[in-house]
C-alpha distance (Angstrom), angle and dihedral (degrees) to the residues before:
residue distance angle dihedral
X1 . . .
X2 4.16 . .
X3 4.15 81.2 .
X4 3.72 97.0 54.2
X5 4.29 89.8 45.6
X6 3.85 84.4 47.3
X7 3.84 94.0 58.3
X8 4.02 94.7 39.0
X9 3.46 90.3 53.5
X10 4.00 91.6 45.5
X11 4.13 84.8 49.5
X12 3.71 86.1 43.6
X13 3.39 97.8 57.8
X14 3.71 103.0 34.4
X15 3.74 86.9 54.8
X16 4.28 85.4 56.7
X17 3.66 91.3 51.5
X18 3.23 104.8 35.5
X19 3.74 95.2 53.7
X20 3.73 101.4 38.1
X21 3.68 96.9 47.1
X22 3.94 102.7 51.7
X23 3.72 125.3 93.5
X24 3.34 91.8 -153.8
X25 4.07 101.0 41.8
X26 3.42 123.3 -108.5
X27 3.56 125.7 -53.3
X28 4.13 122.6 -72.0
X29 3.64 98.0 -167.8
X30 3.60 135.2 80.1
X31 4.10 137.1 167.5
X32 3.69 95.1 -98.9
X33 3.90 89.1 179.5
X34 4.23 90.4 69.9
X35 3.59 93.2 90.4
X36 3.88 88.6 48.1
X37 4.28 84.9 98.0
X38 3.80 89.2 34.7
X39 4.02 121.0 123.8
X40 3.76 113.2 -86.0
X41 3.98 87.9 -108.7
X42 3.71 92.3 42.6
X43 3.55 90.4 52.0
X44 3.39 100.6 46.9
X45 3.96 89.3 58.1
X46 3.71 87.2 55.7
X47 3.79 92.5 50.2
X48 3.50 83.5 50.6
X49 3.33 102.3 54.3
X50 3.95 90.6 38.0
X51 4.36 89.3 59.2
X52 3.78 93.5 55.9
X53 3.71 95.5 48.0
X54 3.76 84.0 45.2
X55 3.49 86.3 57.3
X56 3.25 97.9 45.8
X57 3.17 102.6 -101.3
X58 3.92 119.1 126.1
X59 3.16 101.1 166.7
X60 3.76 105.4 66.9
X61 4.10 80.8 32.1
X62 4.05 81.9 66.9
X63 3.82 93.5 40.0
X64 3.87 87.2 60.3
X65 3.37 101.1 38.5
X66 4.02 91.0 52.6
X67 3.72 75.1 56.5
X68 3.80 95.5 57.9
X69 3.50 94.0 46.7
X70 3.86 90.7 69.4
X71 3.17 93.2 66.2
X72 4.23 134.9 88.0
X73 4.29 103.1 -109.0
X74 3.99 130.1 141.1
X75 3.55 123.4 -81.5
X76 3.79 95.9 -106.7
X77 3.68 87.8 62.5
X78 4.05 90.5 40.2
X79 4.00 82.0 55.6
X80 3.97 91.8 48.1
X81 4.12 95.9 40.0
X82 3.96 81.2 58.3
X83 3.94 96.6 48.3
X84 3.62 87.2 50.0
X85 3.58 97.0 48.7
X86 4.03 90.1 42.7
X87 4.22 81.3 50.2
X88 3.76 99.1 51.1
X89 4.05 93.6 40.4
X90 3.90 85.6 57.6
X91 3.71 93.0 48.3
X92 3.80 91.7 45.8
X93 3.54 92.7 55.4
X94 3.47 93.8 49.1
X95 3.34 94.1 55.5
X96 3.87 95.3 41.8
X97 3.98 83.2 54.2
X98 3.76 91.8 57.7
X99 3.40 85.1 55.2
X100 3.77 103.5 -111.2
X101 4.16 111.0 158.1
X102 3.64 102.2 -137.3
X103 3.65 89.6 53.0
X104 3.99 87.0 56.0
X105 3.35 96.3 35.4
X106 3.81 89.9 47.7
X107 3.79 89.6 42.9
X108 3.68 89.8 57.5
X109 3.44 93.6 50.4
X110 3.82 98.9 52.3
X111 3.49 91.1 51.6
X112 3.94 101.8 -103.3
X113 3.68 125.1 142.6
């Protein structure tokens, strides 16, 4: 259990510096093909997660992503999980700042301010 606090709070606060010290924002792209090798129920998480940021979406996408984090994969797919998660957090504030209600709502929910 102290493992799996360790690494949210390493994702946590990666996610915090990442995205409030870049210019630029944070980073929109990921390798989507590092789950390609996954286990079948690993991957299917990550295709999950994938379809609801495809459709626009990031705020499930998050939900199952946090989901995917709890579980044991490499560190090349540790390093894409956060990308993704850093990619969909962008998007949903961008959609909560154009005022759309899920976003808020799903904001909210995920514990953003």
């Amino acid at each position: 259990m102290t493992f799996l606090l360790e690494r949210l709070w390493v994702f946590a606060l990666a996610a915090i510096l990442l995205g409030g010290c870049s210019k630029s924002g944070p980073t929109t792209s990921f390798d989507a093909k590092a789950f390609d090798s996954a286990p079948p129920a690993v991957k299917q998480v990550w295709d999950d997660a994938m379809a609801a940021s495809a459709n626009n979406d990031p705020g499930q996408a998050i939900s199952i992503l946090r989901i995917l984090s709890r579980q044991q994969i490499s560190q090349e797919q540790q390093k894409t999980l956060f990308d993704a998660i850093v990619a969909n957090e962008a998007k949903l504030r961008e959609n909560a700042k154009k005022g759309d209600p899920t976003a808020v709502k799903a904001m909210e929910s995920l514990g953003y301010h």
